[in-house]
N, C-alpha and C positions, 0 to 999 in steps of 0.2 A: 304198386303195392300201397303206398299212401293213402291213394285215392281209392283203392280197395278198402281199407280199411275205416275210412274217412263217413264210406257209402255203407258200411256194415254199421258201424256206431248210429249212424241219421236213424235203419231201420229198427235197430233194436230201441232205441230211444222213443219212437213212435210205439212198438211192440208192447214197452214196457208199461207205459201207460195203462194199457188196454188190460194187460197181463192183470196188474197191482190190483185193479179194480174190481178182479173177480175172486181173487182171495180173499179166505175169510182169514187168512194167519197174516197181522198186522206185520209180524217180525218177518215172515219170505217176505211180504211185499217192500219193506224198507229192504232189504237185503239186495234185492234184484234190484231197485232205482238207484240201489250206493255201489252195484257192481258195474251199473248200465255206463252212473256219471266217471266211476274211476277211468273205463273205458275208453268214453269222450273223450276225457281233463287229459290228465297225465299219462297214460298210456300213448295215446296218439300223437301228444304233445312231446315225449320222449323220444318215441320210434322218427317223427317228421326230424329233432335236433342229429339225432342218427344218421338220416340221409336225406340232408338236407336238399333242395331242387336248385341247381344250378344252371337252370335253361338262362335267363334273365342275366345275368351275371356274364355267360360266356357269351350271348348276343351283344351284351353292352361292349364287353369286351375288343369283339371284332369289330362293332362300330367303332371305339377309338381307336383301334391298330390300324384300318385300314383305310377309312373314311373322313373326310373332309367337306363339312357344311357348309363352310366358309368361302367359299369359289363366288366369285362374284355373277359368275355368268351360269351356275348353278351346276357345272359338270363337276361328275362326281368324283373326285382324284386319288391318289395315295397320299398319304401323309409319310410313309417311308417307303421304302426300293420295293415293297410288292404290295400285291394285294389279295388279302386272301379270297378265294372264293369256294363258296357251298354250293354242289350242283348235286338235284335232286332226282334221283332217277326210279320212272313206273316199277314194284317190285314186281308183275306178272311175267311183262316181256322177258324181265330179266330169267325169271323162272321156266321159259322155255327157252333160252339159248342151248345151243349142243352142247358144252362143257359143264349144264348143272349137276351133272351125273359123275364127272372125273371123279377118282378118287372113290368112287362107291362100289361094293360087289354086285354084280349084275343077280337080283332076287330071282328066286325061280319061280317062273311062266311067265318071267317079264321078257324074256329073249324066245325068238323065233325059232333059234337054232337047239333042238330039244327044253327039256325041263328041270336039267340041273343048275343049280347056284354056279355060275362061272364068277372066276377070282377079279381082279382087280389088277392083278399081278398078269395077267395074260391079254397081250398085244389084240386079239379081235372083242374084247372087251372092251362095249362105250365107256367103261366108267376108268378102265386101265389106263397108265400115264402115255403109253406110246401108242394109244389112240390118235387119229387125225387129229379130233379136236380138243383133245388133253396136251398136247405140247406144247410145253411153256417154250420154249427154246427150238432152234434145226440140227442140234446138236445133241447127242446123249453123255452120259456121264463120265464116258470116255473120252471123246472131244470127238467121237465118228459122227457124222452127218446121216441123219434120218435118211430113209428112203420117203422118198416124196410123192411115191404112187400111192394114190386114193385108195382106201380099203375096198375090198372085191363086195365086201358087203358091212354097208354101212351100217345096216338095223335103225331105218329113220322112225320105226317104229316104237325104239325102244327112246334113242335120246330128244326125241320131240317132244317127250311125253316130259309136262311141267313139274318141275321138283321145287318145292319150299326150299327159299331161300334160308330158312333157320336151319334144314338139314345138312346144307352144302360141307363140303369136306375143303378141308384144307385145297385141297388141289384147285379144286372150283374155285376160290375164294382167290387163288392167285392167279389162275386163267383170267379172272377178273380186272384184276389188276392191272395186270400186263397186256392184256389186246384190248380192253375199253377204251375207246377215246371222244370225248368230248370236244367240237370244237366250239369255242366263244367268239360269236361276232360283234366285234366293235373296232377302236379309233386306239391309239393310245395316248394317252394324257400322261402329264404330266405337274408339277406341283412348282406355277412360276411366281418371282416376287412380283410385289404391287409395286414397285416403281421403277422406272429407266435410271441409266446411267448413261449422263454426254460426255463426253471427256475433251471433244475437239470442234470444231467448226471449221470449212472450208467453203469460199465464196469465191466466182470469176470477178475480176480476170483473171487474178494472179495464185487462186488457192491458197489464200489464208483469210482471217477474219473480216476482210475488208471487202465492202460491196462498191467498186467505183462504176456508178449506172454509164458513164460515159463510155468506158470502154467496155462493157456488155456487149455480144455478139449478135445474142438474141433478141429480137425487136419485141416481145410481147413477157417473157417469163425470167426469174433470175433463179436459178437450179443453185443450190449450196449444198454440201452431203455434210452430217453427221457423222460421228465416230462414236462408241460407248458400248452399251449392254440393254438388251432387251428393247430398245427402238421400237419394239413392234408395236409397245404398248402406246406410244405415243401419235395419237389422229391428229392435233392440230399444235399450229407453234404459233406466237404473237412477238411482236417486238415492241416495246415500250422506251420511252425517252429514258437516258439512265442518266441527264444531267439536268433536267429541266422538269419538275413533277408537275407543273402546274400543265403541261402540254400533252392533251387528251388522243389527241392522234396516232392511232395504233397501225398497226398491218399486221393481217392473218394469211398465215400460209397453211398446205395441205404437205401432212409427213407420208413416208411410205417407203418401205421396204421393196429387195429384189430378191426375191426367190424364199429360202428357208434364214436367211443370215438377216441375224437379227442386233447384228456388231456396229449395221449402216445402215443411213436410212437418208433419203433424198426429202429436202425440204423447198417446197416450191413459192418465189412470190413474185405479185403481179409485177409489169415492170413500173405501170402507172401508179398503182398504189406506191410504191418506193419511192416517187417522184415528188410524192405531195408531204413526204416529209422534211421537215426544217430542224433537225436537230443534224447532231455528226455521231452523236454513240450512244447504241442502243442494247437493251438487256433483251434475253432472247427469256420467253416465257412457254413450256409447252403445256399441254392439254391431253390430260387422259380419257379414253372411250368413255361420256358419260358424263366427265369430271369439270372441275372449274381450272384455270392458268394456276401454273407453279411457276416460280423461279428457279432456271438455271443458274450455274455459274459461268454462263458463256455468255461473251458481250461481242456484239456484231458491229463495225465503224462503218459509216455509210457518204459517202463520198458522193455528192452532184454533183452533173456538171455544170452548177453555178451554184456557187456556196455562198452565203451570207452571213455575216460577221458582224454587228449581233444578228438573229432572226425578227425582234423586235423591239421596240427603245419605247420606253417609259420614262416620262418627261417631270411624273410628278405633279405638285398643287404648283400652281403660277397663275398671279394676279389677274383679272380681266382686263384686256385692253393692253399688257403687257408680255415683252419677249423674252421666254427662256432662254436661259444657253444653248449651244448649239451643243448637237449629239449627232455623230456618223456612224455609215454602215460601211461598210467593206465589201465590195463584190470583186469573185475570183473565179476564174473561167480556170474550170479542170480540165477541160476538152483538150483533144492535138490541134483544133482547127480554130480560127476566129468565131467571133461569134458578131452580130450586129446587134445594140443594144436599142432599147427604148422607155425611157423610165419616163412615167405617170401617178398623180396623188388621187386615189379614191378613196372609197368610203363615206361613210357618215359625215363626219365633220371635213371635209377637205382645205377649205377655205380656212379653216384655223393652223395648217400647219403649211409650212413653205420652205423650198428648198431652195438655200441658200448659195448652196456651190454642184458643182454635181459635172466630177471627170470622165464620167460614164457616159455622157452624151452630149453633141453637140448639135447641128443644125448642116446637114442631115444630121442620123443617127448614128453615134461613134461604131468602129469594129474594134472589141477589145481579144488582144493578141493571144492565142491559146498558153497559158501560163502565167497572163495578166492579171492584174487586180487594175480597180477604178471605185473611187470614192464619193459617196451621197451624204449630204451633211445639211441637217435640217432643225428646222425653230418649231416653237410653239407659241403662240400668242392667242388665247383663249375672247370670244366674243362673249362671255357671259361665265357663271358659275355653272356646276357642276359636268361629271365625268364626260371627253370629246374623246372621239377616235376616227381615225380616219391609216389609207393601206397606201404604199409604195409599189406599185406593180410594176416591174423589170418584167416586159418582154425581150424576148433574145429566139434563135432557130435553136435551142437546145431540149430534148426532152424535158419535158415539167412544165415545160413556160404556159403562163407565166410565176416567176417567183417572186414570193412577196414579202413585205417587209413590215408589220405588226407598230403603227402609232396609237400608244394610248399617255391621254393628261386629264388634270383635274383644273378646270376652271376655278376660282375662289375669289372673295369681296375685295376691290382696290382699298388699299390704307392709305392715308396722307403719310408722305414723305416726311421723315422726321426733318428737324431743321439743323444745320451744318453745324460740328462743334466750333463751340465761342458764339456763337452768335444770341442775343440776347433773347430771351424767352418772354411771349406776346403774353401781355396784364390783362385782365377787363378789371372796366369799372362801374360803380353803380350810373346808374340810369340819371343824367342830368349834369352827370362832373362835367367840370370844366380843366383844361392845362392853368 
């Protein structure tokens, strides 16, 4: 109606023009462009606040009840427990279904069977309720059950024939209802959070937090499982030093799930990778599809079987030409079995650092007892100024080997030795004195 009306004002507007210019009565011609502009202005402008168009409004609508932009992976979800949906159906087909007739008096010459108006109310009437295909129900309004034998004569001539859907009668309109069916092919989705919950960590041998590589069963992989919520979201896990920040050395494992449960997830690392780390406790870090390392709140203890105590000693500034004090390591065989040891000084600077005492090996090379410790206890004495380093490498038969042990110092300029208290302090004199 709007848009009728909208299209009648455009042409009488164009009309009027044309009109005005032929009159010689200056007063009809004002009259007609101040009846034409009322028409446009406030007339239309009246009638549109009247009934107003609410197409816009109830699309936005459904978009926000139903729909969700926000999906990372672009699928389209519910925002709450349903979702509504508009299906659109051809009006013709629909207008030659057999029930667009229910409900309607059969007109006359429209039936085969002579040329009076039959009722609506009578059973071989297509358009009658207890027509084949006017039954809403298998039951009439008694609760007797239809007979179910096909009409002797259907008149496919009469309800083939297409009827306007605007005429439809009530009856039609619920035959409608009730035997159309639609079906929707898809998936169903659902509306998940953007982040996991861990709650636990389990590692071999003994299932709990602790990775002791030595008693690992499996020679290549350490399998840990997770506990929490929505696991699934998480593709990768990292372990980082959680006492030691300056130590860069990481391990990434692969997460993953069994089946639909998404409460557990198996997190896998290598066993060599595990090997090459020199810390004892680690923050577990994961990684979302996509995403950068998060912090958990789960800390993983990692157990060699050859731990070192510290992993590396820092000696500090000491004079050239002169010996630091001495600073030890601690080696401790976690293993059931002995172990044969063999400790060597590489590195960069090796010749500036020496080991003083060292219970770990003898000549041959010592076996330290499964449960044992044995002690490495070494100097520094710098050949020159600036930063030396040099590494401790323990060879042994145990995964990892060799492990190492991290020497760093700072060479700096020799000072003269102050002189002993009491003792008298050296004069000069000018040039020529005599005693």
């Amino acid at each position: 109606m709007i848009n009728s009306l909208q299209a009648i004002g455009a042409i009488a507007g164009g009309a009027s023009s044309a009109v005005t210019q032929g009159l010689s009565n200056t007063t009809e011609a004002t009259n007609l462009a101040t009846a034409v502009a009322i028409f446009q202005g406030p007339f239309i402008t009246g009638v549109t606040n009247i009934f107003p168009d609410h197409t816009i409004e109830h699309i936005n609508h459904i978009n926000d009840l139903g729909f969700s932009a926000s999906s990372n992976n672009k699928t389209i979800a519910p925002i709450q427990g349903a979702v509504p949906l508009v299906t659109f159906l051809s009006e013709k087909p629909l207008e030659q279904l057999p029930f667009a007739h229910c409900g309607k008096d059969a007109k006359k010459g429209l039936l085969h069977i002579g040329d009076a108006t039959k009722s609506a109310q009578i059973d071989s009437n297509p358009g009658a309720s207890q027509y084949q295909f006017c039954r809403v129900d298998d039951y009439d309004q008694y609760g007797n059950p239809y007979n179910r034998s096909f009409i002797d004569d259907p008149q496919p001539e009469y309800y083939m024939k297409p009827f306007p859907f605007r005429k439809w009668d009530g009856a039609a309109l619920d035959i409608l209802k009730r035997r159309t069916f639609v079906v929707i092919g898809g998936v169903h989705t659902k509306e998940t959070p953007s982040q996991p919950t861990i709650t636990s960590v389990s590692c071999p041998p003994k299932n709990d937090s602790t990775i002791d590589l030595a008693n690992v069963s499996d020679p290549k992989n350490v399998s840990c499982t997770l506990k929490g919520n929505n696991l699934d979201l998480i593709a990768q896990v990292e372990l980082q030093n959680a006492q030691d920040a300056s130590d860069k050395t990481t391990v990434q494992g692969s997460a993953s799930i069994s089946g639909g449960d998404t409460t557990q997830a198996t997190i896998v690392f290598l066993k060599d990778d595990l090997a090459k780390l020199k810390g004892a406790n680690y923050k577990l870090f994961y990684s979302l599809k996509g995403g950068g390392p998060q912090q958990s709140s789960i800390a993983i203890s990692l157990k060699q079987p050859i731990s070192l105590n510290p992993s590396s000693l820092d000696f500090g500034d000491q004079a050239e030409k002169t010996k630091s004090q001495a600073k030890s390591v601690v080696v401790t065989n976690n293993t059931n079995g002995s172990l044969t040891l063999s400790v060597s000084l590489t590195g960069t600077n090796p010749k500036e650092f020496t080991i003083e005492s060292d219970t770990c090996m003898s000549t041959p090379p010592k076996s330290l007892d499964a449960g044992g410790n044995c002690t490495i206890t070494l100097t520094f004495a710098p050949d020159g100024t600036g930063q030396r380093s040099a590494t401790v490498s323990i060879s042994d038969s145990a995964p990892g080997s060799p492990q190492t042990v991290t020497l760093t110092g700072n060479g700096t300029t020799s000072q003269q030795n102050p002189a002993p208290a009491g003792a008298p302090a050296a004069s000069t004199k000018p040039s020529g004195a005599t005693h």
